[in-house]
C-alpha positions as CSV (number, residue, x, y, z in Angstrom):
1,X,84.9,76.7,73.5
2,X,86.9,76.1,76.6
3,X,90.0,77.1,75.0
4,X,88.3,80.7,74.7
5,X,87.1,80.4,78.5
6,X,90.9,80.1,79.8
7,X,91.7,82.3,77.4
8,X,89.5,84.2,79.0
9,X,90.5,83.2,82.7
10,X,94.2,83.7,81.6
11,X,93.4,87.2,80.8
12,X,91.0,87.6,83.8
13,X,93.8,86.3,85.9
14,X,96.1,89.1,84.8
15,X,94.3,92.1,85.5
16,X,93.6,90.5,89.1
17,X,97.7,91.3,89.4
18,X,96.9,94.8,89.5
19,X,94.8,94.7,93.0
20,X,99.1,94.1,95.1
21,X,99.8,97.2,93.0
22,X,96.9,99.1,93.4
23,X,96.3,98.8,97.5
24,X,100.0,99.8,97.5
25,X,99.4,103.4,95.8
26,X,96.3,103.7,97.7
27,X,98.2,102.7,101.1
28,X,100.3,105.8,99.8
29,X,97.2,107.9,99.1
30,X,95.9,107.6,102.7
31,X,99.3,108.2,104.3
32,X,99.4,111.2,102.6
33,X,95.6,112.1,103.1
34,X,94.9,112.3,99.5
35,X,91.3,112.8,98.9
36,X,91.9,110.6,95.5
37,X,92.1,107.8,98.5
38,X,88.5,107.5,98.5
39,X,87.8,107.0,94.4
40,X,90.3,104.1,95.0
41,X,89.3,102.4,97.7
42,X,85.7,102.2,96.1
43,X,87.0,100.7,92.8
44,X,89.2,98.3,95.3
45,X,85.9,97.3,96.6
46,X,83.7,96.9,93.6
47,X,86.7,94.6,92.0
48,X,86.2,92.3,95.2
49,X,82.5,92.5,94.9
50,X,82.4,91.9,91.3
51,X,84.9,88.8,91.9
52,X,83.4,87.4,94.5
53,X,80.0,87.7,92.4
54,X,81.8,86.2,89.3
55,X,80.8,89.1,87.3
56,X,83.8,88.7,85.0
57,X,83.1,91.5,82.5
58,X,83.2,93.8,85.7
59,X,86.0,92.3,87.2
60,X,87.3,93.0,83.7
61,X,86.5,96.8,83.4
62,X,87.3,97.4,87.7
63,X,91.2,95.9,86.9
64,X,91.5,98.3,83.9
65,X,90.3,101.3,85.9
66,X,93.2,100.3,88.4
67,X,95.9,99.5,85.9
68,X,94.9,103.2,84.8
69,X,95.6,104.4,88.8
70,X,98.9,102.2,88.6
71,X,100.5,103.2,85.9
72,X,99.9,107.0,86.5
73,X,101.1,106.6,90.0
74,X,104.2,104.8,88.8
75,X,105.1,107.4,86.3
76,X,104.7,109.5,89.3
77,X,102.0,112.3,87.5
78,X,100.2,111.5,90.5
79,X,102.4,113.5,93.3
80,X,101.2,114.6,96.4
């Protein structure tokens, strides 16, 4: 059983790499005034709420919806 929780943490602790990434494309957004800005910021903030809330099954599903924002902005299908 607490081999599956770091498992879990492990895992957990990954996705949490994507929040450098993220506020970097949405630093990009607002420079540019791109409404998408706004969508970002939001999931930005509910990851941090969910975190600070230890609501690991959200923090799960808010890093995957910015690992989504990353990787289209770093294939650059996101142009301004």
């Amino acid at each position: 059983m607490a081999f599956e929780s770091l498992d879990v943490r492990e895992h957990i602790d990954q996705l949490l790499d994507m929040i450098e990434p993220a506020e970097r494309v949405l630093a990009k957004y607002v420079r540019a005034d791109n409404p998408r800005a706004s969508d970002l910021k939001v999931l930005l903030d509910a990851l941090a709420d969910s975190r600070a809330a230890g609501d690991w099954g959200a923090v799960q599903h808010n890093a995957i919806q910015l690992l989504g924002w990353v990787a289209v902005e770093s294939r650059g299908a996101n142009a301004v």
